[in-house]
C-alpha positions in Angstrom: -26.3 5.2 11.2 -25.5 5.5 7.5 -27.3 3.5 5.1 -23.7 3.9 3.0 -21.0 0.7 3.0 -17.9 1.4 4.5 -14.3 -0.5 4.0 -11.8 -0.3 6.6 -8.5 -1.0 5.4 -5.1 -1.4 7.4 -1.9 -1.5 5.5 1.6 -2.7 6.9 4.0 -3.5 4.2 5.6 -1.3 2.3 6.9 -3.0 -1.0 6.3 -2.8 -4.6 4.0 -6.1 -4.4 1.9 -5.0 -1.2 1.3 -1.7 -2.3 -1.3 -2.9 -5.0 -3.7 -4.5 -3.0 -4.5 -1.8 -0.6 -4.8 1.0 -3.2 -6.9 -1.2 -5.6 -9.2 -2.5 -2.6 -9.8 0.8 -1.8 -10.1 2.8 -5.4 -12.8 -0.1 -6.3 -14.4 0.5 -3.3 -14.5 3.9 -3.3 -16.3 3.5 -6.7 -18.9 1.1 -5.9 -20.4 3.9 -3.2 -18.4 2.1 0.0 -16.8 5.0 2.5 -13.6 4.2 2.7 -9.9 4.9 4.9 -7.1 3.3 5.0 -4.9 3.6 7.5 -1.0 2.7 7.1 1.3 1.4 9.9 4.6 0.6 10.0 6.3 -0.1 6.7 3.3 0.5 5.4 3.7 4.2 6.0 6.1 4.1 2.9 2.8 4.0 0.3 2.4 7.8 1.6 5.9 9.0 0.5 6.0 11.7 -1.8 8.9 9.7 -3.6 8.4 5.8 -4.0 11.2 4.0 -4.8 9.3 0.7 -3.8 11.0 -2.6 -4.6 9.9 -6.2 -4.9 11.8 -9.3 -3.9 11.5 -13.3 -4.3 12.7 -13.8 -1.1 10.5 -14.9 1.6 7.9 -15.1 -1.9 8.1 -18.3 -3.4 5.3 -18.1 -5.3 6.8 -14.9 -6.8 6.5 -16.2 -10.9 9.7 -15.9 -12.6 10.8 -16.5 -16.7 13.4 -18.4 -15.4 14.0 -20.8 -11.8 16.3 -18.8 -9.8 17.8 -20.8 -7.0 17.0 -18.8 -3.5 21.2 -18.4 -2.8 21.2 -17.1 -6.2 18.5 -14.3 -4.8 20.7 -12.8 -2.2 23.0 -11.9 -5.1 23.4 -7.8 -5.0 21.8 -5.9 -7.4 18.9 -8.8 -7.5 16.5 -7.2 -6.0 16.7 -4.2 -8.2 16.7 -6.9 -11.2 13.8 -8.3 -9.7 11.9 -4.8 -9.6 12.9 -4.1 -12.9 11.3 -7.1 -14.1 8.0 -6.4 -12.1 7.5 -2.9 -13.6 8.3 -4.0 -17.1 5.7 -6.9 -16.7 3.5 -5.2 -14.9 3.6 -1.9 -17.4 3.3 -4.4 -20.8 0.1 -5.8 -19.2 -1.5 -2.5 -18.4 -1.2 -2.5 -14.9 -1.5 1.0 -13.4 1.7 2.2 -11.0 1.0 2.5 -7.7 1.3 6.2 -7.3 -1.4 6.2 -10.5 -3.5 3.9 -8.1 -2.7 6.0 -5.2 -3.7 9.6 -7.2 -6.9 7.5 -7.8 -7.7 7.0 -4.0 -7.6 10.5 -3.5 -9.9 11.8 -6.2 -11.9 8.9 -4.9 -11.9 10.3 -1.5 -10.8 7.6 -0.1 -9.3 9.0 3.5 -5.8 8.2 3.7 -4.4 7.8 7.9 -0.8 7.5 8.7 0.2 6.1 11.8 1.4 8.2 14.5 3.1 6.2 16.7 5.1 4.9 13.6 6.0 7.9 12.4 7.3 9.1 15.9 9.1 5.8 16.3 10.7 5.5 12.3 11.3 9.7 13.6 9.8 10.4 9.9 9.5 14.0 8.7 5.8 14.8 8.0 6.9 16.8 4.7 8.3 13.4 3.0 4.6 12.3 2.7 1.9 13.3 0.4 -0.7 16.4 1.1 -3.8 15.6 2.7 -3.4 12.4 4.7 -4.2 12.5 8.5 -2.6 11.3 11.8 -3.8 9.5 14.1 -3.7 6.2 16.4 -5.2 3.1 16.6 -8.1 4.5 18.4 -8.2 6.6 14.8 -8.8 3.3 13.0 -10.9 2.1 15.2 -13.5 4.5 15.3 -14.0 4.1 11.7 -13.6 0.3 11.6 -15.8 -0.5 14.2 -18.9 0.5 12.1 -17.3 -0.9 8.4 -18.9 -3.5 6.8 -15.6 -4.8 5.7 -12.2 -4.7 7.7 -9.1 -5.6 5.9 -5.7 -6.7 7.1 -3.0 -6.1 4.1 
């Protein structure tokens, strides 16, 4: 067995907010020495599309911080969410903060391996082409493999 760390890293949501923590988890990782894969299920499979169009929303996030109090009714409004992405990016971009596809490009000169679900993408029926080059398929057995000898296992 290695004497090298590894990080095992599962990732299931697929929005603006969730897509940092995996990516960042992983490109720190990846820099400190640590093997790492992460392997995206579900909605998560959306972080491996060539085109994000990833979105944020306060509901279901109360502790979402916003300038103003925005009563949750007030939320469901449409075009809010969109407002509420807007908002994020143009935060997020005035404090410095990398975009997620910046984060992402940074995972894979990192070498961090990227797995996409299989089952998922046979049961979303998603074409392979939408997503970037150089991820792999494969199962939970896949994950497994890897995570069962990583010193960390993560849950995003």
């Amino acid at each position: 067995m290695s004497d090298e760390k590894k990080l095992a890293i599962i990732a299931t949501k697929g929005s603006l907010d969730w897509a940092y923590p995996p990516f960042i988890l992983a490109s720190t990782a990846a820099a400190l020495g640590y093997q790492t894969q992460i392997f995206f299920t579900f909605y998560g499979l959306e972080l491996l599309k060539k085109d994000l169009s990833l979105q944020v929303t306060s509901l279901g996030n109360p502790a979402m911080p916003m300038p103003i109090p925005v009563p949750v009714i007030m939320q469901t409004i449409p075009g809010m969410q969109a407002m509420m992405t807007s908002m994020m990016k143009k935060k997020m971009k005035s404090k410095g903060v990398a975009s997620i596809e910046e984060l992402r490009d940074l995972s894979i000169e990192a070498e961090v391996k990227m797995v996409a679900c299989q089952m998922t993408v046979d049961l979303f029926e998603f074409d392979t082409k939408d997503f970037i080059d150089g991820i792999e398929y494969g199962g939970a057995a896949t994950f497994f493999e890897f995570a069962g000898e990583s010193d960390v296992c993560l849950y995003i």
